[in-house]
N, C-alpha and C positions, 0 to 999 in steps of 0.2 A: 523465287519461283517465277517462270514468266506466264505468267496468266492469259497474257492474248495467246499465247502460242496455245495453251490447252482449249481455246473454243474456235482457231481455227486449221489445224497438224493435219485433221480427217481432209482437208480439203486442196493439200500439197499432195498427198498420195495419187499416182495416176489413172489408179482402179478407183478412185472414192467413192465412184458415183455403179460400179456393180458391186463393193462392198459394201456401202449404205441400203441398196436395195436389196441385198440377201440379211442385212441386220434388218428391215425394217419386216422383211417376212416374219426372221423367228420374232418381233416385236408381237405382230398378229398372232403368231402361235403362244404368245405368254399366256393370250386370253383363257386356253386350255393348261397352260401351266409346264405343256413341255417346250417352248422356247426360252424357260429362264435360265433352265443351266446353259445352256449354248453361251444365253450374251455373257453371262458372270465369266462361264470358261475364256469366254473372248475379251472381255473386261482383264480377265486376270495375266493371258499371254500379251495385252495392249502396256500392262504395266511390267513386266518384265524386260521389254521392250527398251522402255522408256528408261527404267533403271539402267539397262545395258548401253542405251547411246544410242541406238538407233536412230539413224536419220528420219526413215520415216517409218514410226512405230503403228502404224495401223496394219494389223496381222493380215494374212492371206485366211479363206474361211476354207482350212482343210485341218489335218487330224480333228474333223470334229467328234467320234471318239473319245478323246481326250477332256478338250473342250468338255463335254457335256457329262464325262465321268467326275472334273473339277469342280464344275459348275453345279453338279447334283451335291457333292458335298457339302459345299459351304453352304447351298440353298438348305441343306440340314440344319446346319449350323445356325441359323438365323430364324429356322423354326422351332431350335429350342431357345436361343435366346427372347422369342417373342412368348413363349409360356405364358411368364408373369400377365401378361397383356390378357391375354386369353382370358386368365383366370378371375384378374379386376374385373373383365368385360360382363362376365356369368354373375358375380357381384354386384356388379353395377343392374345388370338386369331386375336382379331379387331389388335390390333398395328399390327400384322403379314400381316395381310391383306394389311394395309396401307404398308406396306414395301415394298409390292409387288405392288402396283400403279404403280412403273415406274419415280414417282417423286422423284428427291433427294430432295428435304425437306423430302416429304411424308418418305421417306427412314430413315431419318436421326431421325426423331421424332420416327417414326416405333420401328428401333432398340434400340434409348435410351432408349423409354418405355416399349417394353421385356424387359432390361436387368436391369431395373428397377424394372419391375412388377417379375421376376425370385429371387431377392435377394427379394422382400417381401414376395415371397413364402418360399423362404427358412426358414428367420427369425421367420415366424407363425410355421412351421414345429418345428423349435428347441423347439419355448416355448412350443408345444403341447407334445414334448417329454420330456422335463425338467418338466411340470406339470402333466407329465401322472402317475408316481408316487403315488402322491399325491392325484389325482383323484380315483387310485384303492384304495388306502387307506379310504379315507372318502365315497368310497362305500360302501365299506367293512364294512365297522360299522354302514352306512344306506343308504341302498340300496334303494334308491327314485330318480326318474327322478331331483327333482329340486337341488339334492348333488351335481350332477355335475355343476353348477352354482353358488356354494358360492366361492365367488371369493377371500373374504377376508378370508374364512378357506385355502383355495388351496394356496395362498400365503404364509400364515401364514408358511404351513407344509415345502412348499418349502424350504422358507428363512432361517430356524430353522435347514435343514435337507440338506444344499443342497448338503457337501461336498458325504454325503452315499447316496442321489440322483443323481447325478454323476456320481458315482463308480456304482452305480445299472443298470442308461440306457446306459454307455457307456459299459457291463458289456453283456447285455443283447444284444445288436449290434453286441457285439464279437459270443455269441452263435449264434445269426442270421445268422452272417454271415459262421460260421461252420458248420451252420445244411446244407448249402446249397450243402457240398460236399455230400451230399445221393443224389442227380444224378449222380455221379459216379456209383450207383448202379442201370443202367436203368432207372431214375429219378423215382421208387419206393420208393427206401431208403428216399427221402426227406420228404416222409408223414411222415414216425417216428421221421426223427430228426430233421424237424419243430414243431414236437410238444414236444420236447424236451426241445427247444428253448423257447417255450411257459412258459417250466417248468421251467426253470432255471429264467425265467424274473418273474414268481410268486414268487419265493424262494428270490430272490432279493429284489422283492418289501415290500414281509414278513418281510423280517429282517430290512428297512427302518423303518417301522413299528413298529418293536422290539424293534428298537434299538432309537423309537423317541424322542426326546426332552420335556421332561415334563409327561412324561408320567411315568418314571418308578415307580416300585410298584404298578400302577394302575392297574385295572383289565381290559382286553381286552375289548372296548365301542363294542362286535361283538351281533346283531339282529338275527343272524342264530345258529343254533345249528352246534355244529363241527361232523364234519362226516373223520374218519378215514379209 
């Protein structure tokens, strides 16, 4: 994998700097919730991209259409996988509640069972992160609500791919956590360099992708037409 090249590809493009600024809009639009399909859809033509060889894989920001009919599904997709999360959290509530009864039992159960129900949240957090990969990937090549649900494809890529799945979301963490210094700049800068972070975790996933097991020589299984 070459890892500088995925935190700095955005910055060879010679649009970077009107492409970054129309990503960093729908960034602002996430807050209402409708710019998340756009950046996933644009996340997922960035890795298509990237599997195909594209010189320089940062998309042009048209059939957004597209984009945002993709981008809405897998955002499905990842609200049913967050369920479980949901449903510990409503648990979690109740045991807090009983905490605060006043009863030392009630207390004692209270707090084992947060800090119980706290590490089961974590542990779904991790696999959703270890399998999010693998999810952009077998979107990528077909984009239908029930992809996200083959559990034995999503395994399969994991297990096969794990150590450059890894390296891609602990990878992708790092830029996360870098874009964060644009509130330094009035917390404006952050809309660009979250969506930088977006890019860099596309270009990660691409080369996962790329660089799959069993795959080489084979021609990219991609359902969309690449868009440069």
């Amino acid at each position: 994998m070459d890892i500088g090249k995925s935190f700095t590809y955005v910055f060879d493009d010679e649009k970077w700097i009107t492409k970054v600024l129309v990503g960093g809009l729908f960034i602002l639009a996430s807050g209402f919730l409708v710019g998340i399909p756009f950046l996933v859809g644009y996340m997922l033509q960035t890795m298509r991209n990237v599997r195909q060889g594209v010189e320089k894989p940062l998309p042009e920001w048209d059939n957004l259409g597209e984009k945002f009919r993709e981008g809405l599904i897998l955002a499905l997709v990842y609200i049913v996988w967050a369920i479980p999360i949901w449903i510990l959290a409503v648990i979690a509530v109740i045991a807090g509640a009983l905490s605060g009864s006043g009863s030392d039992a009630a207390v004692a159960v209270g707090s084992t069972l947060s800090i119980c129900i706290s590490c089961l949240i974590g542990l779904w957090g991790i696999v959703i992160a270890v399998l999010t990969p693998a999810l952009f990937i077998r979107f990528a090549e077909k984009p239908e609500f029930k992809t996200g649900f083959e559990f034995a494809e999503l395994w399969q890529i994991t297990r096969e791919n794990i150590g450059n799945i890894i390296i891609a979301v602990l990878l992708y963490w790092v830029a996360d956590f870098i874009s964060g210094f644009g509130l330094i700049l009035c917390g404006v800068g952050v809309l660009f360099t979250a969506f930088w972070a977006y890019m860099v975790g596309a270009h990660l996933f691409g080369q996962v992708w790329l660089n799959r097991k069993g795959t080489a020589g084979e021609p990219p299984a991609v359902e969309q037409p690449v868009v440069s």
